[in-house]
KEBATI-618003 format. One record per residue: x, z, y of N, C-alpha, C in turn. Coordinates in steps of 0.02 Angstrom, whole numbers, plus 32768, in hexadecimal, padded with zeros to 4 digits. Each point is the difference from the previous one (the first is absolute). Last residue first. Layout:
BEGIN
XZYXZYXZY
...
END
This chain:
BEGIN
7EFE7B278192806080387FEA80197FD97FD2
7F127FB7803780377FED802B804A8015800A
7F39804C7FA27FF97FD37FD5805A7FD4800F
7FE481017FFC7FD07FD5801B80177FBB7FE7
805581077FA980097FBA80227FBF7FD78015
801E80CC7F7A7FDF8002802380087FC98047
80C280787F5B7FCF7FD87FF17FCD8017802F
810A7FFD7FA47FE0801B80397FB67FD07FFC
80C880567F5C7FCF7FE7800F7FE07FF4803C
8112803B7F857FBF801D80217FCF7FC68014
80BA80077F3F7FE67FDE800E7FEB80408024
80917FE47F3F8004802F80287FEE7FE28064
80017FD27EDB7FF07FCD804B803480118045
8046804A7F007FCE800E803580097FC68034
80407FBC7EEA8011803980577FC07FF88032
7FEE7FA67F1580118048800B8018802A8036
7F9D7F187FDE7FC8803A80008033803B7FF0
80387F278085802480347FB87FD680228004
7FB87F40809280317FF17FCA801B801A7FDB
7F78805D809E7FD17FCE7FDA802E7FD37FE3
80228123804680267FA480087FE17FD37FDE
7F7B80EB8024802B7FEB7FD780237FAE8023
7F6A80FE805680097F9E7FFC803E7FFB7FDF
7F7D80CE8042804480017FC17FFE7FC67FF2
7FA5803881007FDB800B7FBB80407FFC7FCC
7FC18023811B801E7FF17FC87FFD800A7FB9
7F877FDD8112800980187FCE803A7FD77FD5
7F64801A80FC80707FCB7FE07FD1802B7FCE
7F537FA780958000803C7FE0803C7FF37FD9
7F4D7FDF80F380477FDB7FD3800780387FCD
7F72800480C87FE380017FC3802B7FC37FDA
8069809380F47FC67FA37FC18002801D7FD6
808380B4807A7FC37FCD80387FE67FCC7FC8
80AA80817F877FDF804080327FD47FD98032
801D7FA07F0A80088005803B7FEA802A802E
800B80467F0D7FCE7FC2802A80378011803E
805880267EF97FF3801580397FD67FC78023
8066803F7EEE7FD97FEC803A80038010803F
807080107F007FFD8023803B7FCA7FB1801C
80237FEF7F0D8016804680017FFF80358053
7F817F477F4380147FFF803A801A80518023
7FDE7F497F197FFB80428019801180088047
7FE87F037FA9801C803F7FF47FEA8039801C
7FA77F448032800A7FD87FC5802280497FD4
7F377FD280C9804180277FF480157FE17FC1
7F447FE380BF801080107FBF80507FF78000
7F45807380BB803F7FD17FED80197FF97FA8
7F14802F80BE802B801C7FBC80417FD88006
7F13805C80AC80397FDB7FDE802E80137FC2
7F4B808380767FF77FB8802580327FD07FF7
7F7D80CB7F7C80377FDC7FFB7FE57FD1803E
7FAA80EF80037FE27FB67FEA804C7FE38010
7FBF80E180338034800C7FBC7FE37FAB7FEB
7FC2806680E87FCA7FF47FD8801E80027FAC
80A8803780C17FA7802980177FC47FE67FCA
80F67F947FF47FEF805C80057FAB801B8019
80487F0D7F757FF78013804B7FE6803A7FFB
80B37F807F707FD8802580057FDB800B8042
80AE7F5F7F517FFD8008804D7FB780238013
80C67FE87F047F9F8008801D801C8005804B
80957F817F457FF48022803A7FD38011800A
804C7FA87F257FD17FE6802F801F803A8038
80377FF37EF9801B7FC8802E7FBD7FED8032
805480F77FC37FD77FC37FF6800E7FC58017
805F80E67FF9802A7FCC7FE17FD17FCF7FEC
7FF0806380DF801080117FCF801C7FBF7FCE
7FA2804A811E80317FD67FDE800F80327FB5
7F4D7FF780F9800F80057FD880307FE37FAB
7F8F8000811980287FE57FC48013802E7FD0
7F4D801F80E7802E801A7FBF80077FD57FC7
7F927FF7810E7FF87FE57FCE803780197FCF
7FB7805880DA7FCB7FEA7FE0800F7FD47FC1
80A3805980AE7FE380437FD27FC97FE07FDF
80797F8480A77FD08014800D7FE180367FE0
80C57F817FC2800B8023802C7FCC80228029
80167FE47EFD7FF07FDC802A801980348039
802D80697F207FE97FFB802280077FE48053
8057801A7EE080137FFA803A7FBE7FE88050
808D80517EE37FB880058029801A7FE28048
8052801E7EE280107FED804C7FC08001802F
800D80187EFA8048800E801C8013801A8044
7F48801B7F3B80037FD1803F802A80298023
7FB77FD37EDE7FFF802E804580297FDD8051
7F517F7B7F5C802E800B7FF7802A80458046
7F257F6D80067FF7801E7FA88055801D7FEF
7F5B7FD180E980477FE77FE97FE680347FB4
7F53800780C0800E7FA47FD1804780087FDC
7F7F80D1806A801980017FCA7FED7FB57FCA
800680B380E4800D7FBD7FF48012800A7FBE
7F9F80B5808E80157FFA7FEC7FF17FB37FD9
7FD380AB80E67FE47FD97FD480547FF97FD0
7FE580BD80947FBF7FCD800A7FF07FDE7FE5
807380E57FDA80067FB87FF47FB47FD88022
807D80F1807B7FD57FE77FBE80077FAC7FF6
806680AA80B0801F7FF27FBD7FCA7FE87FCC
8001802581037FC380177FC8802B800E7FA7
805E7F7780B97FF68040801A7FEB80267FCF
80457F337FD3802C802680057FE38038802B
7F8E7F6B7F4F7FE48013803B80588035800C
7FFA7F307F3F7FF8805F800D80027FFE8058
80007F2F7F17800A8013805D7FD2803F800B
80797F8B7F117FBA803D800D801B8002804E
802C7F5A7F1C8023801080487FB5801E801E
805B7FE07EE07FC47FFC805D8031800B801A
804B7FED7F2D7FEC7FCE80137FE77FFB802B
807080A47F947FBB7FE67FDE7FEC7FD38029
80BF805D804880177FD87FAC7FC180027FEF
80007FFB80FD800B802F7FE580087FD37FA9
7FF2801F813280047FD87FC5800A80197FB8
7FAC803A810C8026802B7FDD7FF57FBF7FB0
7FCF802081257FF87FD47FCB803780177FD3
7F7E80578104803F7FE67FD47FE17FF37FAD
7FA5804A812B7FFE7FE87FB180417FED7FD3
7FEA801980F77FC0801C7FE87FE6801D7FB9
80D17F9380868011802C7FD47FB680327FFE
803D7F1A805C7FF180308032800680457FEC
80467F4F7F6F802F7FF9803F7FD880368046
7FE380387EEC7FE77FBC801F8018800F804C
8084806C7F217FC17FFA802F7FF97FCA803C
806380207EE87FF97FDD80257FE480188041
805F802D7EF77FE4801580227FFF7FCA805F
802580077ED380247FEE803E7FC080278046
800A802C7EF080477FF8800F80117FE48049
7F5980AE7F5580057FE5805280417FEC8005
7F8A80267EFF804B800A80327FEC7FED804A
7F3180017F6B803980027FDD803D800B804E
7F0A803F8012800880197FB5804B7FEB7FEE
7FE2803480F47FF17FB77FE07FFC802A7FAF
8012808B80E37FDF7FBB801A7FF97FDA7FBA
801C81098045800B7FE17FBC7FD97FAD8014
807680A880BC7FDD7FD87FE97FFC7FD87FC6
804B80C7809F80067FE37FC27FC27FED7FE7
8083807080F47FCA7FDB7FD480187FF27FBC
8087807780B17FBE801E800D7FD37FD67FC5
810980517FEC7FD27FE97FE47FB58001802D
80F28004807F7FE2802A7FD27FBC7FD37FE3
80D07FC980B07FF07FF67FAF7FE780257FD5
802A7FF780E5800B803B7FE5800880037FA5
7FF27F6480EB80457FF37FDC7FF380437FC3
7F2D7FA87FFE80407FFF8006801C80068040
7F49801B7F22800F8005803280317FFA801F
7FA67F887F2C8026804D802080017FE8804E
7F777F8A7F22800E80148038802180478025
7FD97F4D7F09800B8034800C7FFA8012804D
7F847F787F54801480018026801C80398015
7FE67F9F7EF67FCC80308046803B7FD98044
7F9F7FC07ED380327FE580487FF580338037
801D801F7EDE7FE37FED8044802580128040
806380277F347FEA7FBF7FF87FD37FEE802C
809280BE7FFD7FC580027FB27FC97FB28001
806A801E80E7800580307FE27FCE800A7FCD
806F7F4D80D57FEF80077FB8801180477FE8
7FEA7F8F8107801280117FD77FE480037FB4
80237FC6811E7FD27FEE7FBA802980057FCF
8012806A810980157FE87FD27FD87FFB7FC3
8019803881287FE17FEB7FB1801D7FEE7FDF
8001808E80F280237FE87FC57FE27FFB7FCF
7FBE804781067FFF80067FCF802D7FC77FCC
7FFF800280ED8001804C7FE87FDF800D7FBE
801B7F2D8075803D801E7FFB800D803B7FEB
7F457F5B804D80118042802D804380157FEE
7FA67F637F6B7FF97FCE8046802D803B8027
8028803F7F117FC77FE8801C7FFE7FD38043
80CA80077F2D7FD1803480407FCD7FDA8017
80707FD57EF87FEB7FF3804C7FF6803C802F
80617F8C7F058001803B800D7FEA7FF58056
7FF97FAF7EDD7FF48005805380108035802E
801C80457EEE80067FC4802A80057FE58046
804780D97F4A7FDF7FE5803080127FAF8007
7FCF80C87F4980267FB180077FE57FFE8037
802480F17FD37FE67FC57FF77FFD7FBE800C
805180E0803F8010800B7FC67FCB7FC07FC9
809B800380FC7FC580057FE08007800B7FB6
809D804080ED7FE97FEB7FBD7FC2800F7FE6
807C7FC280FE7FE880247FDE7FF67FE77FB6
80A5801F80EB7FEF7FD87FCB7FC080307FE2
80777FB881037FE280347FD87FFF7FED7FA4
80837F9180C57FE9803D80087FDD80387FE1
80B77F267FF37FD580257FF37FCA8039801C
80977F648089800B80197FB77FBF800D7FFC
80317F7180D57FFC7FDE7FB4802180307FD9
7FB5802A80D3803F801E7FF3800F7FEA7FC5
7F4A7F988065802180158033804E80267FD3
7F437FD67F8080257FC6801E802980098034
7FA980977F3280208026804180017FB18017
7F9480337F04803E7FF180347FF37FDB803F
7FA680847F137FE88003804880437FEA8019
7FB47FCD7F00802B803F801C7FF17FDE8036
7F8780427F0280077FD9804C802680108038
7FEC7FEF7ED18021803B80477FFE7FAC804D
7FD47FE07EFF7FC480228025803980338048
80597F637F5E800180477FEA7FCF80208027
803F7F2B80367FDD7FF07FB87FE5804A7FE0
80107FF7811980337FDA7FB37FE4800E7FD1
7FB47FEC8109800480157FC580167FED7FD8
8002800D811780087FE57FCC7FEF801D7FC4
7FC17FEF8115801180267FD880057FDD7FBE
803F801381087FEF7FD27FD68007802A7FB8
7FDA800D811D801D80217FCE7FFD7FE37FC6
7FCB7FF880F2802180257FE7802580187FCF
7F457F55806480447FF77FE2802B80098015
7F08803F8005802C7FFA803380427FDD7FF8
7F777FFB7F3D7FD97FD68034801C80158049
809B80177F267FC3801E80087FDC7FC48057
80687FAA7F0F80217FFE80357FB880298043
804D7FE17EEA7FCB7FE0802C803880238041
800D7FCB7ECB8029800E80567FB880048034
806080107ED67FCE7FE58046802080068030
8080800C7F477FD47FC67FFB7FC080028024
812A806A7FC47FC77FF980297FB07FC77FF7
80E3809F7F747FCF7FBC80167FD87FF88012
807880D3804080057FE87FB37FD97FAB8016
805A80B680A1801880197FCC7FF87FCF7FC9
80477FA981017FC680217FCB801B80267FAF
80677F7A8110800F801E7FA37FB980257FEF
80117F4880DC7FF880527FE1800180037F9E
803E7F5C80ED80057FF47FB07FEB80467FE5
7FF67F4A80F3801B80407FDB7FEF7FEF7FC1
7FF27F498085801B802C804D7FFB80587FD0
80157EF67FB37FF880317FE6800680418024
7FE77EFF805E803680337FD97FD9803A7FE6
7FCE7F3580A17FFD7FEC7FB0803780377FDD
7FAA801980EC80447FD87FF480107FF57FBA
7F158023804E80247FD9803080407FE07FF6
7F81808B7F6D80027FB67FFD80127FD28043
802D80FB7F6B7FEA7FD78036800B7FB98017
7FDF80D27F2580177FC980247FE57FEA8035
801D80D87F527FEA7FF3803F80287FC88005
7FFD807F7F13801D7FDF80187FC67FDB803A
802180B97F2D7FD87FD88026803A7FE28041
803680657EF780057FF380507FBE7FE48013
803F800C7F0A80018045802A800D7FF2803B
7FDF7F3F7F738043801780017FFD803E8037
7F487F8A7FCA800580117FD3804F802D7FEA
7F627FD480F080237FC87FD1801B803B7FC1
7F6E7FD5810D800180227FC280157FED7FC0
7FF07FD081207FF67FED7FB7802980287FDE
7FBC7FBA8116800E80387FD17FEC7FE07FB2
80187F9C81167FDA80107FAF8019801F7FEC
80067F9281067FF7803C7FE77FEA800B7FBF
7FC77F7680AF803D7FE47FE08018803F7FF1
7F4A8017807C7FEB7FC27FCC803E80067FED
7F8580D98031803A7FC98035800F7FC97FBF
7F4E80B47FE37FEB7FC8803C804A7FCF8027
7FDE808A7F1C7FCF7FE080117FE37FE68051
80D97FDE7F3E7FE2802880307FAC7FF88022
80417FA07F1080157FFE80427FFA8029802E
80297FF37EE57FCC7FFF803380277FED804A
801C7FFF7EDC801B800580347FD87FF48037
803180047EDF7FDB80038029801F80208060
80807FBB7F337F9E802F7FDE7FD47FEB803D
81177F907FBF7FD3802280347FA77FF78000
80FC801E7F4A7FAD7FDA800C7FEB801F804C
811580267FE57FB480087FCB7FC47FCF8022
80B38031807480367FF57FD37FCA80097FAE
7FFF7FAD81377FE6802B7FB980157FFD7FB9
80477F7180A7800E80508026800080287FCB
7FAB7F02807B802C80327FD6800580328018
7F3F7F47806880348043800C800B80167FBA
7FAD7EFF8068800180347FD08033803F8005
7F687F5080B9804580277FF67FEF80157FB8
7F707F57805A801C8014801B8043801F7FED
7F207F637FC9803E80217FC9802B80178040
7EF07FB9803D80547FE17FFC803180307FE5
7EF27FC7800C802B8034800080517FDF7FEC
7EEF7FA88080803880067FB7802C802D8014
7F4E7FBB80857FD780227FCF804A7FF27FC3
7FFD7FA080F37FEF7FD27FC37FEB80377FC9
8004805B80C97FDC7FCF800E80007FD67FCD
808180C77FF97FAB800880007FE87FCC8009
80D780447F8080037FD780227FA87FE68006
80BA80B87FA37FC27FE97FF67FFD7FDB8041
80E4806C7F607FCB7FEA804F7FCA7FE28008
807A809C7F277FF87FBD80127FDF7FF48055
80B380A47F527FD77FF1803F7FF67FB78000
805280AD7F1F800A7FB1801D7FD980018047
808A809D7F507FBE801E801F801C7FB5802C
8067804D7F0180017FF1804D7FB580038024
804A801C7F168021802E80287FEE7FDC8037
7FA67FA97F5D803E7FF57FF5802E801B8030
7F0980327FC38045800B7FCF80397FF0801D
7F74802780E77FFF7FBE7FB2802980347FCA
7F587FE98114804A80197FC67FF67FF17FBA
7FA17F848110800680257FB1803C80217FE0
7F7D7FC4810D803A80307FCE7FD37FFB7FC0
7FB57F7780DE7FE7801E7FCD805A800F7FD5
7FA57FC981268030800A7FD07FF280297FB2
7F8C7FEE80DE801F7FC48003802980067FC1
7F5F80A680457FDE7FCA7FCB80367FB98002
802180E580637FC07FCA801E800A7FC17FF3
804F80C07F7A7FBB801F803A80057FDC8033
805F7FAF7F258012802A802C7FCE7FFC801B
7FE07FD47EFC80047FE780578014802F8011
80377FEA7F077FF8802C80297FF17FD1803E
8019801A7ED780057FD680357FCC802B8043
808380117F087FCE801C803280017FD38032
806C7FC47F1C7FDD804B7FFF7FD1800A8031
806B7F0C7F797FF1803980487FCA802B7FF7
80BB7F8E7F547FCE8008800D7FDA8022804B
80F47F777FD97FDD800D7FD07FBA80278029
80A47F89808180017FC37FB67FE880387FB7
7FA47FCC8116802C803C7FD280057FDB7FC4
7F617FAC80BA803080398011802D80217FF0
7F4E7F118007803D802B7FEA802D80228018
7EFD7FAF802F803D7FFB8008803380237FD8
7EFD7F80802A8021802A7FCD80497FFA8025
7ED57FDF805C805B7FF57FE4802180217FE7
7EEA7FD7800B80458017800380367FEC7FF5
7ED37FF48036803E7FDE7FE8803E8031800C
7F208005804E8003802D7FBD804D7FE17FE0
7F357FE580D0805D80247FFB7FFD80277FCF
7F357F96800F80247FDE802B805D8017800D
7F5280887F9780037FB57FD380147FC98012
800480D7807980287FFA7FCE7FE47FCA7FE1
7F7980368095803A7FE68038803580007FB1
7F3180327FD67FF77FBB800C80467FF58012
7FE180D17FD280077FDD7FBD7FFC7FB08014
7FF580A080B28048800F7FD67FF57FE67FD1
7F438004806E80297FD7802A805180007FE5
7F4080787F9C7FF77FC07FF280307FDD8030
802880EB801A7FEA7FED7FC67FF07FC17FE7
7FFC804780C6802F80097FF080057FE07FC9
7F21801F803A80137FC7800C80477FFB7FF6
7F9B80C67FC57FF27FAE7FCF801B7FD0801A
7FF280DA8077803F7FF47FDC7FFB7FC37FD3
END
């Protein structure tokens, strides 16, 4: 595994450059690839959710469509996980809202009970599940876009994931100030695990694309990669001094970004916890993602306008360029 290892730090000192595009005229929340990697989704304060087209041979991203709609902040938003033009997002005005990017429309709109701010989208995509500020997660039906199930927590939930298989349900949560993992079984949603993972809050959670493993972030500042069979921690990262927002795991499962309110990025290699890169950062960095094929990496941070330090940039990154992008 050393040589990985030394060949991902030589090959990044050679692709360490980035571009910057503008997506939104205030801050970006999440940012999303489709499942094959031609197309990155951000969502924004300023209600909208922006598509950009990626363009593989020159390594840039082109401003495509912005989708209205949303009548609040969009938190966060995902993609199907295997039909590419196909997203889902999560917005502050009690709805989630399914878009398709073929015919740039809004192909549904599900009412929710309260403000929504996670989302994921299960790994058959059957089903998409959301959470609001009030801790209630609710199960919706894509095929019959309602609801199907809801449930309440009596704790701050955060993240919220299924496993690779689909038959289990995670979520990172806060109770009395520490962090656990929660796991239910599912569609039965019963409690099988609890996992006290962090001394402070578990706020993001992450599993790695073969789903061997996953990645749990937390307000003390580690990021702890957990054996998804075994449930035990294998290792725990602890270069960021601030809690960590965002996680995101390479398309090979071997390398983990990591994003807080440091001005740095950590780029991790899962099997040894050795930095094989960093990104500095000028602002807090609030979402990340790696390319589903290149060791490319969009992120967004609370960039400010270099002519009004009071408005937002509302800027995505894309970094790991070569000399020649």
């Amino acid at each position: 595994m050393g040589s990985y290892l030394e060949d991902m730090k030589t090959y990044f000192k050679t692709h360490n450059k980035q571009k910057e595009y503008v997506g939104h005229n205030s801050k970006v929340h999440t940012i999303g690839w489709n499942a094959d990697g031609r197309r990155l989704a951000s969502g924004s304060y300023d209600k909208c959710v922006t598509i950009f087209v990626f363009d593989g041979h020159r390594e840039t991203l082109r401003k495509d469509y912005t989708y209205k709609g949303h009548g609040d902040s969009v938190d966060q938003l995902c993609w199907h996980p295997t039909h590419s033009e196909q997203l889902t997002s999560a917005s502050g005005d009690k709805t989630v809202r399914i878009w398709d990017t073929r015919t740039h429309k809004c192909s549904a709109t599900i009412n929710t009970k309260g403000e929504n701010i996670n989302i994921t989208w299960s790994p058959d995509g059957h089903t998409i599940a959301v959470g609001n500020k009030e801790d209630l997660v609710s199960f919706i039906d894509v095929r019959s876009q309602k609801i199907r199930h809801e449930q309440q927590f009596k704790f701050e939930v955060n993240e919220l994931s299924w496993n690779n298989a689909n038959d289990l349900f995670y979520l990172t949560n806060a109770q009395s100030g520490q962090g656990y993992i929660h796991i239910y079984n599912y569609p039965e949603m019963e409690l099988v695990h609890s996992i006290h993972a962090h001394p402070g809050n578990c706020i993001c959670i992450k599993f790695e694309p073969h789903g061997h493993y996953f990645a749990t972030g937390s307000a003390d500042a580690l990021v702890s990669i957990w054996d998804a069979q075994e449930l035990y921690c294998k290792m725990t990262l602890s270069r960021l001094e601030w809690p960590v927002r965002t996680l995101s795991f390479s398309h090979d499962g071997q390398l983990l970004a990591s994003g807080s309110e440091d001005q740095t990025i950590d780029i991790a290699h899962v099997s040894t916890g050795e930095q094989v890169a960093h990104i500095s950062v000028a602002y807090p960095t609030f979402t990340l993602a790696w390319h589903p094929r290149d060791f490319l990496l969009a992120y967004a941070c609370d960039d400010k306008d270099d002519r009004d330090r009071d408005r937002d940039a509302g800027t995505v990154k894309l970094w790991g360029l070569g000399e020649r992008s």
